[in-house]
C-alpha positions as CSV (number, residue, x, y, z in Angstrom):
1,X,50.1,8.3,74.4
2,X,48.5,6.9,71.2
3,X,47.0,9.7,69.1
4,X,45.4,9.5,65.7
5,X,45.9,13.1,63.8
6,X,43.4,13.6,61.7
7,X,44.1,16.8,59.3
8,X,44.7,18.3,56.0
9,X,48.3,18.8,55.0
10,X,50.1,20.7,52.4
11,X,49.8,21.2,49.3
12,X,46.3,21.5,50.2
13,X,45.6,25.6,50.2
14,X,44.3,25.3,53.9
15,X,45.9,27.0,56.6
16,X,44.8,24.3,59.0
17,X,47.5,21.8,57.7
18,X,50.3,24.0,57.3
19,X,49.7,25.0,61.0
20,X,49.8,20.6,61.4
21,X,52.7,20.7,59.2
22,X,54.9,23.4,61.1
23,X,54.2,21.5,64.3
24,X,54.5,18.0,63.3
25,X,58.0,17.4,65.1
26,X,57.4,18.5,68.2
27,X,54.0,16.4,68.4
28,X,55.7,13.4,67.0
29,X,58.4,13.8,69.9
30,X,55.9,13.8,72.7
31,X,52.9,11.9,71.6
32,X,52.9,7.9,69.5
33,X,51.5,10.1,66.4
34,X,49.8,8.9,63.2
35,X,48.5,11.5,60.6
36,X,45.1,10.9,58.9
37,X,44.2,12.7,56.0
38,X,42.0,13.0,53.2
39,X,45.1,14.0,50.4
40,X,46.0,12.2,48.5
41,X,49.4,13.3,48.2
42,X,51.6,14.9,50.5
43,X,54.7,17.0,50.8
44,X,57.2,14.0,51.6
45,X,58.9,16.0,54.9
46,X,56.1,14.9,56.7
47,X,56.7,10.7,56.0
48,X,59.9,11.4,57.9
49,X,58.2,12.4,60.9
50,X,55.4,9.8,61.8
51,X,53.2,7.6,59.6
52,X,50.6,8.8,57.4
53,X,48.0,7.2,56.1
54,X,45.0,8.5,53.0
55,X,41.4,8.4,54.1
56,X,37.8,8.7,53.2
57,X,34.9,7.9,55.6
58,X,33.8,5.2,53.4
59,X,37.4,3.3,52.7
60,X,39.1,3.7,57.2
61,X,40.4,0.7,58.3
62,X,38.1,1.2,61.2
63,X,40.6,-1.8,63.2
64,X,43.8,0.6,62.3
65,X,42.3,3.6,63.3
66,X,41.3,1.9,67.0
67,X,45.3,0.6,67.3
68,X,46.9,4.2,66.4
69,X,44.9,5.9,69.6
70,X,42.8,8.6,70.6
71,X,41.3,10.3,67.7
72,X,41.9,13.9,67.3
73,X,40.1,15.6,64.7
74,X,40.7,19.4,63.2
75,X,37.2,21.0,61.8
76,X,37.3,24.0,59.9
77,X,34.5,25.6,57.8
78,X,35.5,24.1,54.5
79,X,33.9,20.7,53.5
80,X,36.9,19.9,51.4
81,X,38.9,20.0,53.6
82,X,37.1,18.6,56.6
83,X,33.9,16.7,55.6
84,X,35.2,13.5,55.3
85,X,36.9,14.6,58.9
86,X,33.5,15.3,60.3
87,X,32.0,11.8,59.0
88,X,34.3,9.7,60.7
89,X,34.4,11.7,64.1
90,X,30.3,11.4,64.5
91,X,31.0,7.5,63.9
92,X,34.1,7.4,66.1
93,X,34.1,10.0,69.3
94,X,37.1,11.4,69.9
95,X,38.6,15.1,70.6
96,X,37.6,17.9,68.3
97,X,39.9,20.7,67.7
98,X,37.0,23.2,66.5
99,X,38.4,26.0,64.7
100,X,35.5,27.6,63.6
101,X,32.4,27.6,65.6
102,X,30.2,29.0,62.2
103,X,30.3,25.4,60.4
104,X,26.9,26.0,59.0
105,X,28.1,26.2,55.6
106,X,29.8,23.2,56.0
107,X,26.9,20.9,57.5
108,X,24.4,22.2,54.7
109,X,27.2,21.3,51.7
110,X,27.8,18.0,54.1
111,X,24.3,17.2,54.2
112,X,23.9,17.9,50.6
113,X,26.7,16.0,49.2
114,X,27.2,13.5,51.6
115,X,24.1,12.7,53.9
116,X,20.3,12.8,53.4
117,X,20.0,16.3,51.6
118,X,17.6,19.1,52.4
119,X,15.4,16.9,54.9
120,X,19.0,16.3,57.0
121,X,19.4,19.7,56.8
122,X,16.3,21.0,58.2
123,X,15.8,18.7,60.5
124,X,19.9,19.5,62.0
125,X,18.4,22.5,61.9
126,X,15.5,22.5,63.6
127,X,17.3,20.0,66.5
128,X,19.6,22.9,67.3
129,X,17.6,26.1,66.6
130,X,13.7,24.9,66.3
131,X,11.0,25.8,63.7
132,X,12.8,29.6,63.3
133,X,16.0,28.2,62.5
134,X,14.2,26.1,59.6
135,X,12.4,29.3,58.6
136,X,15.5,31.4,58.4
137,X,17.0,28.4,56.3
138,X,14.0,28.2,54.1
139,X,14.0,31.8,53.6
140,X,18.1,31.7,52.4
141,X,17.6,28.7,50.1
142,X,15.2,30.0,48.3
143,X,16.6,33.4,47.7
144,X,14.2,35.6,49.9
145,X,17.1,36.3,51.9
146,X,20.7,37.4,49.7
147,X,23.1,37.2,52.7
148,X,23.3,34.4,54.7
149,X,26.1,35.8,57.9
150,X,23.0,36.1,60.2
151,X,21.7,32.9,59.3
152,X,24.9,31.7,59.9
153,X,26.5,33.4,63.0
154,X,22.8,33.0,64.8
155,X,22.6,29.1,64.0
156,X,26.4,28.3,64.1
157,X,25.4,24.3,64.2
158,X,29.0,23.2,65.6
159,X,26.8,21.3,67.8
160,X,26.3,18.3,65.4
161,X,30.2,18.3,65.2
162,X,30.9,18.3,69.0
163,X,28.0,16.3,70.0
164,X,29.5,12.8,70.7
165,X,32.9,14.3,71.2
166,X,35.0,13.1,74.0
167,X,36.9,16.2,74.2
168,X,37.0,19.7,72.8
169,X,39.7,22.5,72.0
170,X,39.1,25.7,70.5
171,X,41.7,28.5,70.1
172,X,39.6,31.3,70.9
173,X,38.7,31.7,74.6
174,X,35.1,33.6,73.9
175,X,33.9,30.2,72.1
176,X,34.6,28.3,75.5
177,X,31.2,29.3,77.0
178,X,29.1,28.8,73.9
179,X,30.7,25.2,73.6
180,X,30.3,24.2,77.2
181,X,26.3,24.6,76.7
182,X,26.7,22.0,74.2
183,X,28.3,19.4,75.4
184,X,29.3,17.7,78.3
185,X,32.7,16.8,77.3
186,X,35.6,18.9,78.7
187,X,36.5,21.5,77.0
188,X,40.1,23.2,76.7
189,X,41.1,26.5,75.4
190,X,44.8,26.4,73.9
191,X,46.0,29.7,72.1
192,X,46.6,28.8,68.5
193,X,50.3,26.9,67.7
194,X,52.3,28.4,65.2
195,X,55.8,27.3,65.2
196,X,58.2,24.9,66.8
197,X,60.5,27.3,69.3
198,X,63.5,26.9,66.8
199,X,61.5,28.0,64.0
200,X,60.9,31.3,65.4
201,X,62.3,34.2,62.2
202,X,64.7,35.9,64.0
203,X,62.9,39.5,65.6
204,X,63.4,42.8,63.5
205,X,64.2,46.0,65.3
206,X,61.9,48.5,63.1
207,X,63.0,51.4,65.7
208,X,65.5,52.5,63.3
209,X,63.6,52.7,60.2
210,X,63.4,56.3,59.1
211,X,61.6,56.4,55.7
212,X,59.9,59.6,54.0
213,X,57.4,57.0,52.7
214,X,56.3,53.8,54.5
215,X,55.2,50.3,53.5
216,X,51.6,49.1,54.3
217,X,50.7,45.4,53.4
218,X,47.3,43.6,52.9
219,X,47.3,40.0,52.4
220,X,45.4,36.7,52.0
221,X,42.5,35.1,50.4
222,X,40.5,38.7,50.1
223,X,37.6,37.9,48.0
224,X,35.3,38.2,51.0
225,X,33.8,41.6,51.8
226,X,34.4,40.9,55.2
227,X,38.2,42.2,54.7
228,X,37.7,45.0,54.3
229,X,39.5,46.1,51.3
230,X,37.4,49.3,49.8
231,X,36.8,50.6,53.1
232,X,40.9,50.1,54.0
233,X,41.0,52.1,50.3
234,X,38.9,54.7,50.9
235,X,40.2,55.4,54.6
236,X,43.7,55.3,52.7
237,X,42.7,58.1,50.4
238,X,40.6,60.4,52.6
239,X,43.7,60.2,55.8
240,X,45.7,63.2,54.2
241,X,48.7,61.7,54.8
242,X,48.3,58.9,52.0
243,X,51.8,60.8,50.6
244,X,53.3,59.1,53.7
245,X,52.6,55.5,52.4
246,X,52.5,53.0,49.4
247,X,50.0,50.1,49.9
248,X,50.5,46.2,48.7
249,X,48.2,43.7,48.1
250,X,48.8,40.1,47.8
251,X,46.9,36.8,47.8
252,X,43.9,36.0,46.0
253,X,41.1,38.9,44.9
254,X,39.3,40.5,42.2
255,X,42.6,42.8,40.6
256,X,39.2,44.4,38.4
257,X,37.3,45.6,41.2
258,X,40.9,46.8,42.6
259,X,42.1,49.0,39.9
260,X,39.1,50.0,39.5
261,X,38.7,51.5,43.3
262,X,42.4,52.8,43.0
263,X,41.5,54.8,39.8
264,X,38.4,56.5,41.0
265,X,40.0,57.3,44.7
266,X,42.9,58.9,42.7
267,X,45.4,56.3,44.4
268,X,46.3,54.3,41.5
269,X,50.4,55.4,41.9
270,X,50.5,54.1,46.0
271,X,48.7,50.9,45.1
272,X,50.9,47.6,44.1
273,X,48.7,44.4,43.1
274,X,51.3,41.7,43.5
275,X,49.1,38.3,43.7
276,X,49.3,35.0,44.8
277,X,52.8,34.6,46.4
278,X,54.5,31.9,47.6
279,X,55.6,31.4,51.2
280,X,59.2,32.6,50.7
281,X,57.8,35.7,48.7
282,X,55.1,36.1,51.0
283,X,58.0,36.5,53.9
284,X,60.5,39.2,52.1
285,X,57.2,41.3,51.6
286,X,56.3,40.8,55.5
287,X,60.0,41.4,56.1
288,X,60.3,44.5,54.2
289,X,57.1,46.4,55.4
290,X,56.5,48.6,57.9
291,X,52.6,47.8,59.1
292,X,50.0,45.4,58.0
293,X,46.1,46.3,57.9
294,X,44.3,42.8,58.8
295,X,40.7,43.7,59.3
296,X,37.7,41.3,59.5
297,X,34.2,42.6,59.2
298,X,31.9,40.3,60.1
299,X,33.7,37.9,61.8
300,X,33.3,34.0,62.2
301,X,35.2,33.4,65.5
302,X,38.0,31.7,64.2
303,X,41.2,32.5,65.5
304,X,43.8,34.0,63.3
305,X,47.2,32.3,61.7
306,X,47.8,35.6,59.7
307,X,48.2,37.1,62.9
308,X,50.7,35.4,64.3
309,X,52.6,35.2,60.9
310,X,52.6,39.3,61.7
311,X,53.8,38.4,65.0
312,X,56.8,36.1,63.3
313,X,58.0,39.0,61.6
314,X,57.1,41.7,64.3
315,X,55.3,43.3,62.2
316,X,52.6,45.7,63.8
317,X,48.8,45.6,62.5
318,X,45.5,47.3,62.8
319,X,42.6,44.8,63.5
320,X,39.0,45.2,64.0
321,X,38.0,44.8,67.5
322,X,35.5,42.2,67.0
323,X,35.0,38.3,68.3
324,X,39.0,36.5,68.5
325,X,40.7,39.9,68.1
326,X,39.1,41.6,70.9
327,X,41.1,39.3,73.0
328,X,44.2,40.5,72.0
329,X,46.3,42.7,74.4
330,X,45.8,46.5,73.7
331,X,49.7,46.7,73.6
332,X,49.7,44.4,70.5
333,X,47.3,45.8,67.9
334,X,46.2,49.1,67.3
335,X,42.1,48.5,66.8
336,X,39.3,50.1,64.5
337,X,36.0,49.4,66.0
338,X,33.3,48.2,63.7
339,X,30.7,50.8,63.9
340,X,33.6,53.8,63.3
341,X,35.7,51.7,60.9
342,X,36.8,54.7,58.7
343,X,37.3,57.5,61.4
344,X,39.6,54.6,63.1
345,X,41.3,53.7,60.3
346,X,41.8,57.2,59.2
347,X,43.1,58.1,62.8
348,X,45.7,55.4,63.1
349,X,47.3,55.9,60.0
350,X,47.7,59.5,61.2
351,X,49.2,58.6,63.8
352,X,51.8,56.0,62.4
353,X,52.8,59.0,59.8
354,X,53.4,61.1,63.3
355,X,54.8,58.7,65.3
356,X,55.7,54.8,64.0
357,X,58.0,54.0,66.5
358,X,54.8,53.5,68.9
359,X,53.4,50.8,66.2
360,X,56.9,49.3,66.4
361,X,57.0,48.7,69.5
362,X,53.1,47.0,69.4
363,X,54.7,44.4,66.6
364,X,57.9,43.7,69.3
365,X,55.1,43.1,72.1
366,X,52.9,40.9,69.8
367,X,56.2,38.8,69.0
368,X,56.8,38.2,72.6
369,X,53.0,37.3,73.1
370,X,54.3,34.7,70.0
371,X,56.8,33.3,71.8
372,X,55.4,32.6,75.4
373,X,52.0,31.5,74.4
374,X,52.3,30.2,70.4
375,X,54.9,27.7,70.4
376,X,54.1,24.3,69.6
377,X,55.7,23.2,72.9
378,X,53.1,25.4,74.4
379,X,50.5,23.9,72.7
380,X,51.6,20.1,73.2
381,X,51.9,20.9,77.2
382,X,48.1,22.2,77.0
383,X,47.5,18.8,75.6
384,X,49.2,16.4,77.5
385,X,47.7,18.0,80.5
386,X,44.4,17.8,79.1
387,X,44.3,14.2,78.2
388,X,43.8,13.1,81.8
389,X,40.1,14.8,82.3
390,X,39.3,13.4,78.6
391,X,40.0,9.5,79.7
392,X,37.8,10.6,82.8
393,X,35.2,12.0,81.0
394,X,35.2,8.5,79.1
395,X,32.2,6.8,81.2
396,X,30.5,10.1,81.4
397,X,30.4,10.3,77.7
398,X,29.0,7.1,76.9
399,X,25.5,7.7,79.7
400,X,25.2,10.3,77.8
401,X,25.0,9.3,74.6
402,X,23.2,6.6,76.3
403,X,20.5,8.5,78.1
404,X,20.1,11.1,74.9
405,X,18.8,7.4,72.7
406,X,16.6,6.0,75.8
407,X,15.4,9.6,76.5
408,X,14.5,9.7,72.7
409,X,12.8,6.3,72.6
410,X,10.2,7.4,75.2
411,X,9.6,10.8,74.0
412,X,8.6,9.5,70.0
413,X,5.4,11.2,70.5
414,X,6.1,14.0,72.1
415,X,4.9,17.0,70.5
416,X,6.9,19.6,69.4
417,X,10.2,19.0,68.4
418,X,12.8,21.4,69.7
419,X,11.3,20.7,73.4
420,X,11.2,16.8,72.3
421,X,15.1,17.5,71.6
422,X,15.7,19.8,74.7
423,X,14.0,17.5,77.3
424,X,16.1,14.1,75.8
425,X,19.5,16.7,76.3
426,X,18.1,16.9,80.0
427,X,17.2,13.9,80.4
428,X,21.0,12.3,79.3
429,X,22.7,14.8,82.0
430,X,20.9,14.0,84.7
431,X,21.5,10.4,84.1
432,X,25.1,11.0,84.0
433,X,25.0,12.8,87.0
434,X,23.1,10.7,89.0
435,X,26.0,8.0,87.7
């Protein structure tokens, strides 16, 4: 079959094109693929593995795009890497791959830069969360509220993305239900691809590592308070067995606020800031430690690619049990629960010093989980299997998109505008029912 690929790619910093990278040859082999993307440039691997062709919403050849197939469209939460995505998917329906269900961010910045400003806003707003929603909006944008992750996780808005979609995937099975109330197009659940079954790094036995002082690692872009870092810091010095470990931090965050934290907790000689690295740096460090501390506090729903890079290596990692990662098998992760972060923290690093041959063994299962259910052949079965109920859905899509404008027309003067908006999605499912 036909597909149309629409994602970033490297060198763009995302990690939602290097996961399109990684699995480019095994989709190419199975599917007629073309890649759509808004680089400009490209790493030139991917040119030997199926076309690819440079887009903006306003400059598609709308005639090429219908030829290559199906459209299948990767959102993420970052407009520059998928606003121009989003544009051409509400013009042309096709599947959406939602990796994040929080795109509020994304649909304000969209609506700003692209669409009919604050007015488009509010009223996307108001369509999928009524006059509250536009309060809570109101209240953010003009400064009256300083954090905006309830606005955001209460009024998630991936409902404008998925709303003429003819098919939807997400990688995290708790966003299935949520995304079933908004649309009627079928909806699939495929665990997250990582890497082609040959690709696989070859498993590391940690078992027979016997060091008087182990290696903990903290990586990625960790500029967001949601990662944790202070309170992984403080749990670090208060554990009692900090003389046990030496802790490295890579990726992108504030090396000021870090020295400073590591100075005043007295931990300044077990802390090593080493950067930005690149892949192949990023892997010896991942090779050469012993556990990795990947917390997220609050949590957007997304699925995790650092994860399963854990996984690649076999590394074991403490996680916060919280949205994608409290679906994760207790034999893979040791887990700090939100509301007794520290005490969990503390406990598990206690228990690692005592014992790290059970954390081993937790990376070796998570590896396996890799394996069976990560693969990009796993992935590109899911897909080929759902493709059948998408083609079905095909008429069903279009009565309701159908029913939604005729339902609209009639209800112009009908009051208030959430029920206008409720009773015209009723009105479109029944019609496609009774179809």
């Amino acid at each position: 079959m036909k597909l149309a690929w629409f994602s970033p790619l490297p060198p763009e910093q995302t990690e939602i094109g290097n996961v399109t990278a990684r699995i480019l040859p095994t989709l190419a082999s199975r599917f007629d693929l073309t890649v759509y993307t808004g680089n400009e440039s490209w790493n030139s691997s991917a040119d030997a593995v199926c076309p690819i062709k440079s887009f903006t919403a306003r400059t598609i050849n709308w005639k090429e795009l219908h030829r290559d197939g199906l459209p299948v469209y990767h959102v993420g939460n970052h407009i520059h890497f998928h606003g121009e995505i989003i544009a051409v998917a509400r013009s042309c329906p096709g599947i959406i791959v939602l990796h994040d269900l929080a795109l509020h961010e994304t649909i304000l910045n969209l609506c700003l830069e692209k669409g009919g400003g604050l007015a488009q806003y509010f009223d996307i707003l108001c369509r999928y969360g009524g006059p509250d929603a536009v309060q809570h909006g109101q209240d953010f944008l003009e400064n009256r509220v300083v954090n905006n992750d309830k606005l955001v996780m209460e009024y998630p808005l991936f409902e404008y993305v998925v709303r003429n979609a003819r098919g939807v995937i997400t990688h995290n099975p708790l966003n299935v239900g949520p995304i079933r109330e908004a649309t009627r197009a079928p909806v699939l659940y495929a665990p997250l691809p990582y890497l082609n079954k040959g690709d696989f790094h070859p498993p590391i036995d940690r078992t027979s590592r016997k060091r008087e002082v182990y290696n903990i690692v903290v990586f990625g872009f960790l500029t967001n308070p949601n990662r944790r870092l202070r309170q992984i810091m403080e749990a670090f010095a208060e554990s009692g067995v900090s003389d046990r470990f030496r802790i490295t931090i890579a990726g992108k965050y504030d090396e000021r606020d870090l020295r400073t934290w590591a100075r005043e907790l007295k931990i300044k000689s077990s802390v090593t800031l080493k950067g930005y690295l690149p892949d192949a740096g990023l892997d010896t460090l991942l090779e050469e430690s012993d556990l990795c501390i990947n917390l997220r506090w609050p949590s957007r729903g997304e699925s995790s690619a650092t994860q399963l890079r854990l996984w690649n290596f076999s590394l074991p990692s403490i996680v916060t049990r919280i949205a994608y990662y409290s679906t994760l098998p207790e034999n893979t992760v040791a887990m700090v629960d939100p509301d007794n972060e520290k005490p969990d923290l503390i406990r598990h690093l206690q228990q690692f010093a005592a014992d790290p041959e059970a954390f081993f063994r937790a990376g070796e299962a998570g590896r396996k989980l890799l394996e069976e259910q990560h693969s990009a052949e796993a992935f590109a079965d899911h897909l080929s299997a759902f493709l059948p109920s998408v083609e079905d859905s095909r008429g069903n899509s279009y009565l309701q998109s159908f029913g939604r404008r005729l339902a609209r027309d009639f209800l112009t003067d009908y009051a208030d505008p959430s029920a206008r908006s409720a009773l015209a999605k009723r009105c479109a499912g029944e019609l496609a029912q009774w179809a």
